[in-house]
C-alpha positions in Angstrom: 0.0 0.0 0.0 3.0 2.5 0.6 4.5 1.9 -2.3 1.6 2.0 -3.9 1.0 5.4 -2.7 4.6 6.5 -3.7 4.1 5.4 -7.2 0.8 7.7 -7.1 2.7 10.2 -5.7 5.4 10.4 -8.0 3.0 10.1 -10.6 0.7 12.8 -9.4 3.9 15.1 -9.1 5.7 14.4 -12.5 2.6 15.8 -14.2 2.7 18.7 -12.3 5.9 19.5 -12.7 5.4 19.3 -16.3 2.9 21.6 -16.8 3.5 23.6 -13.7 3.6 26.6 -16.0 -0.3 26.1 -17.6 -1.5 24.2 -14.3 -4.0 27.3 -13.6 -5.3 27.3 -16.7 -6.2 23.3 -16.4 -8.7 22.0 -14.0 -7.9 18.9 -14.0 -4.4 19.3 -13.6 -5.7 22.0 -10.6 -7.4 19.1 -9.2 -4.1 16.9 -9.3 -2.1 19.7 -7.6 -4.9 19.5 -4.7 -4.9 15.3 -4.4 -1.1 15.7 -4.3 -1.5 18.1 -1.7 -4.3 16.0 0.4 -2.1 12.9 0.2 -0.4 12.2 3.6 2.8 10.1 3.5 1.8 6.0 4.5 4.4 4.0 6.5 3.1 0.7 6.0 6.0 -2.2 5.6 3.6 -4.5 4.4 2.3 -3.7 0.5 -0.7 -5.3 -0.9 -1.4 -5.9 -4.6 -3.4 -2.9 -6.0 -7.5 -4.1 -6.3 -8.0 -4.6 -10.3 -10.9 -4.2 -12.1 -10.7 -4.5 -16.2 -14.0 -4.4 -18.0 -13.8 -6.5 -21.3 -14.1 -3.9 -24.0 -17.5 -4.4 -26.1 -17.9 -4.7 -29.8 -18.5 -1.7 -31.6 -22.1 -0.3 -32.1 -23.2 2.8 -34.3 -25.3 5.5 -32.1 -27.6 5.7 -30.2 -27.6 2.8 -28.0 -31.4 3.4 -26.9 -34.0 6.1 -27.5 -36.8 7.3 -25.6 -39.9 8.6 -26.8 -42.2 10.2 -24.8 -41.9 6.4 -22.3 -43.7 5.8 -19.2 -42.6 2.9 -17.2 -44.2 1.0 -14.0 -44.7 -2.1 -12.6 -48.7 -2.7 -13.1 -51.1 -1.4 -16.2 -52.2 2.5 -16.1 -49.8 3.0 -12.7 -46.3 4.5 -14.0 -43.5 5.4 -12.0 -42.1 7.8 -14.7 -43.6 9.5 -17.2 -42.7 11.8 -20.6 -39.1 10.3 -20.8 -37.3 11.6 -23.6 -33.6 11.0 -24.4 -30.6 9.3 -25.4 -28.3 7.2 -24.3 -24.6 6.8 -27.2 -21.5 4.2 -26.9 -19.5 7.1 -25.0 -21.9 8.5 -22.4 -21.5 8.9 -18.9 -24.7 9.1 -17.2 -25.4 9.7 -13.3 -29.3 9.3 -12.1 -29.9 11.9 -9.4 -33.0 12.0 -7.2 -34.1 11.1 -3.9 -34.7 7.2 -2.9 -38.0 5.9 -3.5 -38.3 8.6 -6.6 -37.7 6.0 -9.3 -34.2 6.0 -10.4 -34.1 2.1 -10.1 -37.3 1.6 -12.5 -35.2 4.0 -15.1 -32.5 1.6 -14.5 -34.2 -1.0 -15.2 -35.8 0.2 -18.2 -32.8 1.4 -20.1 -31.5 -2.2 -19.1 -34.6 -4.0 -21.5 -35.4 -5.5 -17.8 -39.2 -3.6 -17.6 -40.7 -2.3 -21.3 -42.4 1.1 -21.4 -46.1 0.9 -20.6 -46.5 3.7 -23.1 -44.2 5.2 -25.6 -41.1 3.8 -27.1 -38.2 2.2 -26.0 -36.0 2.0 -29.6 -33.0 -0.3 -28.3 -29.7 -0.6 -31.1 -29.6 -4.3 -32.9 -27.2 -6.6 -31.0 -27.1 -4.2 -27.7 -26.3 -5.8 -24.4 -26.4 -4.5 -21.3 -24.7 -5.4 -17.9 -26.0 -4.9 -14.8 -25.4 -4.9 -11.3 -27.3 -4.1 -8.5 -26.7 -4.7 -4.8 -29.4 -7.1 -4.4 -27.4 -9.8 -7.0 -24.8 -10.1 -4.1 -27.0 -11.5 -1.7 -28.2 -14.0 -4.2 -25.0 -15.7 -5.0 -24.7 -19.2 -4.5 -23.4 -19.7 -0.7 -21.4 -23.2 -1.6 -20.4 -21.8 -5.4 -17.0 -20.9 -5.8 -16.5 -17.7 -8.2 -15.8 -19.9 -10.6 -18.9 -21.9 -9.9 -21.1 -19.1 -10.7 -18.8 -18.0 -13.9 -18.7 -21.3 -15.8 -22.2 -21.8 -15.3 -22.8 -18.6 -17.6 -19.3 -19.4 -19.8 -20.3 -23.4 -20.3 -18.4 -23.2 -23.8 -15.5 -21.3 -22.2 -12.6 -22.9 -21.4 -11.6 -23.1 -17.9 -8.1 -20.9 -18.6 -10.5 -18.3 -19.9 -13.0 -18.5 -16.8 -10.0 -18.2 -14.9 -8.4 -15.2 -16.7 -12.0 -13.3 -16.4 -12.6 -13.5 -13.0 -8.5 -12.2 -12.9 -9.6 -9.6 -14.2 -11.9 -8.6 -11.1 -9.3 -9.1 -8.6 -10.1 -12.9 -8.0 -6.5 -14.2 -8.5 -5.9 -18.0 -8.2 -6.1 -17.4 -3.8 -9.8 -17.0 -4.4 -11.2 -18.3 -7.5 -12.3 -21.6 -5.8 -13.3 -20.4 -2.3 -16.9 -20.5 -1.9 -19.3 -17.6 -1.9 -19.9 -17.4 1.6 -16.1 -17.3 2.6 -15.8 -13.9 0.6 -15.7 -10.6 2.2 -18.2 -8.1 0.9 -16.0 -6.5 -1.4 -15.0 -9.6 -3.3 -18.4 -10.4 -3.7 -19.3 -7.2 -5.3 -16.0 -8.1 -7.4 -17.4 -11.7 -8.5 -21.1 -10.3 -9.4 -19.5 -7.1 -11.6 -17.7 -9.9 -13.2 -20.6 -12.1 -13.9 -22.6 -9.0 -15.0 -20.0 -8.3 -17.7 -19.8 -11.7 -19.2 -20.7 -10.8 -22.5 -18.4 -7.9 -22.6 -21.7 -5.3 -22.7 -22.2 -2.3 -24.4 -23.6 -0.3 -21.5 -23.2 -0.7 -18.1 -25.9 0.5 -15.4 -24.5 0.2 -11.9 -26.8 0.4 -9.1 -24.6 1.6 -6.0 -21.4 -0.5 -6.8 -18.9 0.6 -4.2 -21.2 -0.3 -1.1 -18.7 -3.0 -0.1 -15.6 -1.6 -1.8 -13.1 -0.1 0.1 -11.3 3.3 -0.7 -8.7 1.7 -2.8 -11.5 -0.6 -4.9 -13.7 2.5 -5.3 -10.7 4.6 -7.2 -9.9 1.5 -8.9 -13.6 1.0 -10.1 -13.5 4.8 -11.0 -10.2 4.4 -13.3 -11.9 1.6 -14.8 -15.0 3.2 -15.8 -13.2 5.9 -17.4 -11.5 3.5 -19.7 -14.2 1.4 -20.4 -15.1 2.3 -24.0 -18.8 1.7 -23.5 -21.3 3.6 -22.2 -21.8 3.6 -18.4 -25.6 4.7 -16.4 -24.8 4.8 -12.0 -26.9 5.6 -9.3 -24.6 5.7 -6.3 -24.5 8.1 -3.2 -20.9 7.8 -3.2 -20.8 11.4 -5.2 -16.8 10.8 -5.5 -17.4 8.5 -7.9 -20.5 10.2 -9.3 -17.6 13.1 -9.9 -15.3 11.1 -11.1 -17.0 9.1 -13.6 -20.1 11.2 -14.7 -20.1 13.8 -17.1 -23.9 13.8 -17.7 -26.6 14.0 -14.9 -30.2 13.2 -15.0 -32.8 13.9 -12.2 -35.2 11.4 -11.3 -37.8 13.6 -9.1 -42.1 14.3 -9.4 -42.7 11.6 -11.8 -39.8 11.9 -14.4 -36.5 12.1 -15.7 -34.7 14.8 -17.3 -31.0 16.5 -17.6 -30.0 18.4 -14.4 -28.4 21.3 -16.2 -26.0 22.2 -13.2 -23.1 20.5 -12.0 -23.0 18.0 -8.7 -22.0 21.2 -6.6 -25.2 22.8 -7.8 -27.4 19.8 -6.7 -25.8 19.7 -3.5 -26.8 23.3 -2.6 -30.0 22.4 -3.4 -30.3 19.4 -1.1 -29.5 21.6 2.0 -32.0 24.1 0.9 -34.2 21.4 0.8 -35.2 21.1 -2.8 -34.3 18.5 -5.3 -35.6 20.0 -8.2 -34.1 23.8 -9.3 -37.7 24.6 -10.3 -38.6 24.6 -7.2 -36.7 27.4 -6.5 -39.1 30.8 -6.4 -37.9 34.3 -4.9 -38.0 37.5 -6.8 -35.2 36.8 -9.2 -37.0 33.6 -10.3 -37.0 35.0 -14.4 -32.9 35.6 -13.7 -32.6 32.4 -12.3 -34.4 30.3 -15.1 -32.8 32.4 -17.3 -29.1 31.5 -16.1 -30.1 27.6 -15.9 -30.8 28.1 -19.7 -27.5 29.5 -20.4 -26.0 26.7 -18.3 -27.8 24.7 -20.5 -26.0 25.9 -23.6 -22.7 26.1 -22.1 -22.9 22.5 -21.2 -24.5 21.5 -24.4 -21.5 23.1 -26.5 -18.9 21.8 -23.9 -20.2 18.2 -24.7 -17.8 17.6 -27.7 -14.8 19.1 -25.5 -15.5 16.8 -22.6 -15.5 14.1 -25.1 -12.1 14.8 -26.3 -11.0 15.4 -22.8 -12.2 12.0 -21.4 -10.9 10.2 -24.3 -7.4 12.0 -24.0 -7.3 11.4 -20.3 -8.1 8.0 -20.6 -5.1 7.8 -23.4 -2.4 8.9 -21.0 -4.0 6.5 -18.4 -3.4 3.7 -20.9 0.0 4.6 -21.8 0.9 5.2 -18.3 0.3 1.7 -17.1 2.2 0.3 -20.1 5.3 2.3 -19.2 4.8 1.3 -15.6 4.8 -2.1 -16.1 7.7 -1.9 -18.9 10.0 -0.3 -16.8 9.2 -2.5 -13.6 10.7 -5.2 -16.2 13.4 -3.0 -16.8 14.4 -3.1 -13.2 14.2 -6.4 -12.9 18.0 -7.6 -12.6 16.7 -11.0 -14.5 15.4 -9.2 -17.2 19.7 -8.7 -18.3 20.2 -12.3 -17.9 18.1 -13.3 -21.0 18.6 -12.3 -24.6 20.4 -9.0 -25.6 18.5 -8.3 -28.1 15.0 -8.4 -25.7 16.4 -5.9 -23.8 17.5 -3.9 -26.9 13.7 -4.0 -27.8 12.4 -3.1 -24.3 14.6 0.0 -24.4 13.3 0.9 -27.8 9.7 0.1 -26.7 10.7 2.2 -23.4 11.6 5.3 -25.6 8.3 5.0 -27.6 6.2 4.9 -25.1 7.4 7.9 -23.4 7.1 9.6 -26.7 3.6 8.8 -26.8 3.1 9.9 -23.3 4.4 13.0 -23.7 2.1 13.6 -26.6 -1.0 12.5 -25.4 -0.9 14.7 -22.1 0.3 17.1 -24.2 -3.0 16.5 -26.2 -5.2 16.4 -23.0 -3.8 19.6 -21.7 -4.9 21.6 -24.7 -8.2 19.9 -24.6 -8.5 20.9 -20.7 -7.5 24.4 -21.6 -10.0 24.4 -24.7 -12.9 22.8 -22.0 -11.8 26.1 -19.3 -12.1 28.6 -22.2 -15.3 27.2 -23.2 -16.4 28.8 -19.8 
């Protein structure tokens, strides 16, 4: 865990010292400068293997990946939950359902997962979309005596068991867990094992129903770093608002019967929780024309942002790519063994070495002028 933490560290700082000059004119590398700052130095001897998470990447699909028109959804004939739904969900969205409990943002959930069909409306669904889903409920229902991979296999029969194996890998379940029954797990590695059995097929959209409940802090900013390199499209509903802010870059309220964009950001919504409103029409005092008028030019901005935030996330996620590639390269690297095989290996790890920082170097190049095009954007 400490070294884990010094690798972050180091990290964290080397990209603030490269753009030291421009970091106030980049939010996100603003927000780096603060994490580096919060970080308190960890003197644990022991160190742990960082928590993994790895979503299979789904096949491509042309957008949209479902269409709403005008959907009500319930659970009984003539008694909808939500009403007058109207959106749009592509292959790169980020989507967070705000809204009180009880308000409906599981039945949206569960609509945009095919799992309930509108009761009115239209629910227009791309050919060949799948949809994984996890909700908290699916841990309680594991198997008790069904070893992780128990439960896989049974959905992978034609899989070989290597590749069952290698899946549930992928979640954190390394070979120290894969055949230890369900009701030896902790929480968290249950959580682990059901977000890999809702991936199975590799789906094109995620919904995830409060995922980091049993996660500790570690797992939740590994689940986070996943997300944002998962190239499909991802719908949560969590209170954990960290990960809301760190994954979402779209938010819908759930509140008096429907759903529609919030057109503030998660700072905005929070004021209006402690004022006790959950709905910015709600809010009425004698500047109510100013007020609506603002939350239409908000609106706009965030409409016109949209490709920028686009181009950010997909740079971001570009130097997080590259960035664990050169990590793990140059842990090889200093591995003494690594000298004791073939020269010309290590010839070709240099070489790769050198490329790779190249490529680094451009793409946060890349994301900074992205970040700074996002800022000027307002």
């Amino acid at each position: 865990m400490a070294s884990r933490q010094q690798n972050e560290r180091a990290r964290l700082q080397a990209f603030v010292d490269r753009f030291r000059a421009k970091a106030s004119k980049a939010r996100q590398a603003q927000s780096r400068v603060k994490m580096l700052e919060r970080m308190v130095p960890v003197s644990i001897a022991t160190e742990a293997p960082p928590p993994a998470f790895d979503f299979p990447a789904p096949a491509s699909l042309r957008p949209p990946l479902l269409t709403l028109d005008n959907a009500a959804v319930g659970y009984a004939p003539g008694k909808p939950v939500l009403r007058h739904l109207d959106f749009r969900l592509d292959p790169d969205d980020r989507v967070a359902l705000l809204g009180a409990n009880g308000n409906g943002k599981s039945t949206l959930a569960k609509l945009i997962a095919g799992r309930l069909e509108p009761l009115s409306g239209h629910a227009i669904r791309a050919p060949r979309l799948t949809c994984g889903f996890f909700a908290q409920h699916q841990i309680e229902d594991l198997d008790p005596e069904g070893t992780p991979f128990d439960h896989l296999a049974r959905l992978m029969p034609t899989a070989h068991p290597e590749a069952v194996r290698a899946r549930l890998a992928r979640f954190g379940l390394g070979v120290d867990k894969v055949f230890v029954k369900a009701r030896d797990l902790s929480g968290g590695e249950k959580a682990r094992l059901t977000l890999a059995l809702a991936t199975r097929e590799a789906p094109h959209l995620l919904i995830l129903d409060e995922p980091t409940n049993h996660l500790d802090i570690e797992a939740r900013e590994a689940l986070a770093e996943a997300l944002n390199e998962f190239p499909g499209a991802v719908v949560l509903i969590s209170h954990d608002w960290h990960l809301v802010e760190m994954v979402a870059d779209r938010l819908w309220l759930v509140a008096e019967g429907t759903a529609r964009p919030f057109q503030g950001d998660l700072e905005e919504y929070r004021r209006l929780l402690l004022a006790g409103r959950t709905d910015p029409s709600d809010a009425r005092d004698g500047n109510g024309e100013g007020r609506r008028g603002g939350r239409r030019a908000a609106a706009a901005r965030r409409r016109d942002a949209e490709p920028l935030r686009r181009r950010l996330r997909d740079a971001e996620a570009l130097v997080a790519a590259l960035g664990k590639e050169l990590a793990t390269l140059e842990k090889d690297l200093a591995d003494p063994q690594t000298y004791g095989s073939e020269r010309a290996r290590v010839t070709e790890l240099l070489h790769r070495q050198t490329d790779l920082r190249g490529r680094l170097a451009s793409a946060e190049s890349d994301w900074l002028i992205a970040s700074e095009a996002l800022d000027a954007a307002g």
